[in-house]
C-alpha positions in Angstrom: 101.9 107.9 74.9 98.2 107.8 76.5 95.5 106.0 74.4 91.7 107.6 75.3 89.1 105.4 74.8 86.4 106.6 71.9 84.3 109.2 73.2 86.2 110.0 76.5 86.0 113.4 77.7 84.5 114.4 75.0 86.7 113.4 72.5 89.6 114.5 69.9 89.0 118.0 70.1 88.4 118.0 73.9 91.9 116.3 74.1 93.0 119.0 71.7 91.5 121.4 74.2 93.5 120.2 77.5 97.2 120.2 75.6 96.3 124.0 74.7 95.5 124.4 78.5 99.0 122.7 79.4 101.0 124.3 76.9 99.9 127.4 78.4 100.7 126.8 81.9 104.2 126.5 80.7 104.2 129.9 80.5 104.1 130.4 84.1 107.5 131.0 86.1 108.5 128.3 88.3 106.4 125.6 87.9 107.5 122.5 86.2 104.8 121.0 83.5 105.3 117.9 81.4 105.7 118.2 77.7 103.7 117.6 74.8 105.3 116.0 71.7 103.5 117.1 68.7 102.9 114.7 65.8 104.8 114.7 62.0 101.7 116.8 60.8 102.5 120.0 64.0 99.1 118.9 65.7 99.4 117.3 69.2 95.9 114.8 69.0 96.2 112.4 66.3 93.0 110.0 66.0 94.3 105.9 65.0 91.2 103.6 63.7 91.5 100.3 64.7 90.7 97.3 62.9 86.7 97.8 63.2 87.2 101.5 62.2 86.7 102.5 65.7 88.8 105.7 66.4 91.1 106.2 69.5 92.5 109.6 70.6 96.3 109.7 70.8 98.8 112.5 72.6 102.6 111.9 73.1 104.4 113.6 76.1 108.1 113.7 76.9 109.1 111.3 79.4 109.9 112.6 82.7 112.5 110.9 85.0 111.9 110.4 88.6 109.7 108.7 91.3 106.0 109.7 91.5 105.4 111.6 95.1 102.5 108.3 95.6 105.7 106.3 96.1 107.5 107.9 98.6 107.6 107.3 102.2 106.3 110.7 103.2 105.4 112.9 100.3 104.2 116.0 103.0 107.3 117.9 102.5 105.9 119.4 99.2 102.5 120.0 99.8 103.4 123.3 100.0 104.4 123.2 96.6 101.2 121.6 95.5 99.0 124.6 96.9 101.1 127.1 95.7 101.7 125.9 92.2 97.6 125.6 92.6 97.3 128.7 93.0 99.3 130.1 90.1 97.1 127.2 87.7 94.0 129.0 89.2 95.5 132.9 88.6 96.1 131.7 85.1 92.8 130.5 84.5 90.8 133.2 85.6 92.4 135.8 82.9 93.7 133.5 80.1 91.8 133.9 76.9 90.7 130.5 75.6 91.4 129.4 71.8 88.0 129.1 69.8 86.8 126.0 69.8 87.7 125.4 73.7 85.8 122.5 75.1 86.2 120.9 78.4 83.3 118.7 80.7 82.7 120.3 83.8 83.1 118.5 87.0 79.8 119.9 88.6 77.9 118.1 91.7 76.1 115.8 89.2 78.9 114.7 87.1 80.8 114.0 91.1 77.7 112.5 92.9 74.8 112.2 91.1 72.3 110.1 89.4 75.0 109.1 86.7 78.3 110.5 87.6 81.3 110.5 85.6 82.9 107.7 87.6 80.6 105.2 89.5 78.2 105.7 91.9 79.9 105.4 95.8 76.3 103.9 96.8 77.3 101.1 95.2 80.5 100.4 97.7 80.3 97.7 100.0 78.7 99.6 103.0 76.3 98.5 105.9 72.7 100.7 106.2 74.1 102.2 108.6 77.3 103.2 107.1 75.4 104.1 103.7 72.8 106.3 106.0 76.0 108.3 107.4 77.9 108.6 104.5 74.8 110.4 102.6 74.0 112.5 105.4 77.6 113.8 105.3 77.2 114.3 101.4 74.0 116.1 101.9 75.0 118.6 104.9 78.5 118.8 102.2 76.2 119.5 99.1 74.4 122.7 100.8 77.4 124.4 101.3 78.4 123.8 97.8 75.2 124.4 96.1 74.8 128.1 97.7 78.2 129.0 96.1 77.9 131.2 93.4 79.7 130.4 90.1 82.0 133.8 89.2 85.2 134.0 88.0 86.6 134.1 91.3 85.0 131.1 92.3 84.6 128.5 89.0 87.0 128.1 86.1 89.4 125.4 84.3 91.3 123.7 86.9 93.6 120.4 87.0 91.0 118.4 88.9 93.8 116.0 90.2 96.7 117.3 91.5 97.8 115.0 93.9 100.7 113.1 94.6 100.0 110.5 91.9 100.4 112.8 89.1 103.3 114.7 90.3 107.1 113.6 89.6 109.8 113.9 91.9 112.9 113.9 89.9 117.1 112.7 91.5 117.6 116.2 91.6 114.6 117.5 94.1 112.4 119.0 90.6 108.9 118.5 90.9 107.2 118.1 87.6 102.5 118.0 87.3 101.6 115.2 85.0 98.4 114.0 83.7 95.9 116.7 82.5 93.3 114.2 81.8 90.9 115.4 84.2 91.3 118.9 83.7 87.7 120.6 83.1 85.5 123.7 84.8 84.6 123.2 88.3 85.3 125.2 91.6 88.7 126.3 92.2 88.9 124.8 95.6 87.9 121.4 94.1 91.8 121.2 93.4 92.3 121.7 97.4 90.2 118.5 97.7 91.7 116.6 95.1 94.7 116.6 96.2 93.6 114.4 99.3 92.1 111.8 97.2 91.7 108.7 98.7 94.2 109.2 101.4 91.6 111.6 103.5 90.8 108.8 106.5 95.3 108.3 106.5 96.4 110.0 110.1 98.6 111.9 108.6 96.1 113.4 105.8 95.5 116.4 108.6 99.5 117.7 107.9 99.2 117.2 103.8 95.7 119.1 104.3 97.4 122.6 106.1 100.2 122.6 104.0 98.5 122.8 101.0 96.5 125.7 102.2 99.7 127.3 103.7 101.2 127.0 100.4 98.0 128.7 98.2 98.0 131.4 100.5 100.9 132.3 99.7 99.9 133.2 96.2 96.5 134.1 97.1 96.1 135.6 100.2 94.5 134.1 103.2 91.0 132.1 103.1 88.3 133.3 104.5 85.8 131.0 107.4 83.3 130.7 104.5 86.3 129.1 101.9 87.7 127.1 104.4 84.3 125.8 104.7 83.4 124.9 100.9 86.9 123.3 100.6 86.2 121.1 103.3 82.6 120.5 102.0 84.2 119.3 98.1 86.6 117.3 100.2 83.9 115.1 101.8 82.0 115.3 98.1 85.3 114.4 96.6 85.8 111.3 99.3 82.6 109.8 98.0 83.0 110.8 94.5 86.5 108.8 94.6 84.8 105.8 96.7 82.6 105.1 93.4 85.6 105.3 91.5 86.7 102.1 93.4 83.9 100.2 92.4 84.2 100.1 89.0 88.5 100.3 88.7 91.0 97.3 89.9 92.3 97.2 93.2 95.6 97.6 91.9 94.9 101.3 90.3 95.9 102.3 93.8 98.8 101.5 96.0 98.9 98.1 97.9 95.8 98.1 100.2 94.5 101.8 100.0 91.5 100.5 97.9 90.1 98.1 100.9 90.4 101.1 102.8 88.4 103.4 101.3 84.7 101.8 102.0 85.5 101.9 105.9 87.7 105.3 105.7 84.8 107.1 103.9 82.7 105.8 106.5 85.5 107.6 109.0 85.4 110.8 107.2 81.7 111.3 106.9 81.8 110.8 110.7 84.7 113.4 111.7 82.4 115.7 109.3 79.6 115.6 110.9 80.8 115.8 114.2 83.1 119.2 112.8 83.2 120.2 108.9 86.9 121.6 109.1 88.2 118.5 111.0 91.0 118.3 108.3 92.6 121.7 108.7 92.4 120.9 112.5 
């Protein structure tokens, strides 16, 4: 069961909005999806008032079995999976004809990086002058490649926004199962290429995770050109600071043991291997 807090997302019908996305990825051959349970009235968002009358957004899922990919030793064996199944969410959203009533935020520069993003701001990390001065030249040099993308259907639609290895399930028998919609929302399709590196961007073994995802999208979706290996790379700098303010307003403990004192000094890291080369990643 997942509890939203009033107002999140947009509320009840926005949650109503992301179970009609999911139940329509489960139309797609071969991926594995969790399930939504739907509620004694056939709906799958029920809202419950608590004792001040506030109202709180409720969905029921089946559970899944398994060990979350976050928890294994070396989750790089199915990045392959990751971009490909990507790719198929992304071929799905740029034909599928949305329900009336549709709502979903967008997950645009501002609602990343800006004045008042979603999550909190990364200037408020724990960084020297120095460090801060790097990290927001990286973001700006990051922010003009974005910013000159145009938004087509090719380019922006309704994407996962967090497919990483946190939100996808490993079960006894090898089956990978995607969890946790709760993010999904319009941004650029290669934003899901730089999600799935959050927070784990500075490891030394991010570089591997980072090629076999692309490996695995092209084989849905053809080869990348120099120009889309370039925005990727650009939301995946945007996405390291986005995450970074994340950490400033979440407990330690949201992330596995000691990857959240790591992400002031590993930003810091990442802004540096950007500057010095934008596609150091896929290198």
């Amino acid at each position: 069961m997942r509890v939203s807090q009033p107002g999140y997302v947009g509320g009840p019908e926005a949650v109503a909005s992301e179970i009609s996305w999911l139940n329509a990825l489960h139309d797609i051959d071969g991926i594995s999806l969790i399930n939504p349970v739907p509620t004694v009235r056939g709906t799958f968002v029920t809202k419950i008032n608590d004792l001040n009358g506030v109202g709180w957004t409720v969905i029921s899922t089946k559970y899944v079995e398994g060990t979350v990919l976050e928890d294994l030793d070396n989750p790089a064996p199915y990045y392959e999976t990751i971009g490909r199944w990507a790719a198929k969410f992304h071929e799905q959203s740029r034909t599928w004809n949305k329900p009336y009533g549709f709502t979903r935020f967008n997950w645009d520069l501002s609602n990343m990086v800006g004045p008042a993003p979603r999550w909190g701001r990364w200037e408020s990390a724990t960084l020297t002058d120095d460090e801060r001065t790097l990290c927001d030249t990286a973001l700006w040099k990051a922010m003009d490649v974005v910013m000159k993308v145009p938004r087509t259907n090719e380019t922006w639609g309704l994407i996962h926004a967090d497919l990483r290895p946190s939100n996808v399930i490993r079960g006894d028998d090898g089956k990978l199962t995607v969890i946790d919609f709760d993010d999904a929302g319009y941004s650029w399709y290669l934003y899901d290429y730089a999600s799935s590196l959050s927070f784990i961007e500075h490891e030394a073994y991010a570089p591997d995770l980072a090629k076999a995802w692309v490996k695995g999208y092209q084989t849905i979706a053809g080869a990348f050109t120099d120009d889309e290996l370039h925005v990727m790379s650009a939301l995946s700098m945007i996405r390291r600071l986005q995450m970074l303010g994340w950490t400033t307003n979440h407990r330690e403990d949201a992330l596995p043991d000691g990857l959240a004192a790591k992400q002031a000094p590993g930003s810091v890291m990442c802004a540096r291997r950007y500057l010095d080369d934008p596609l150091w990643l896929l290198h």
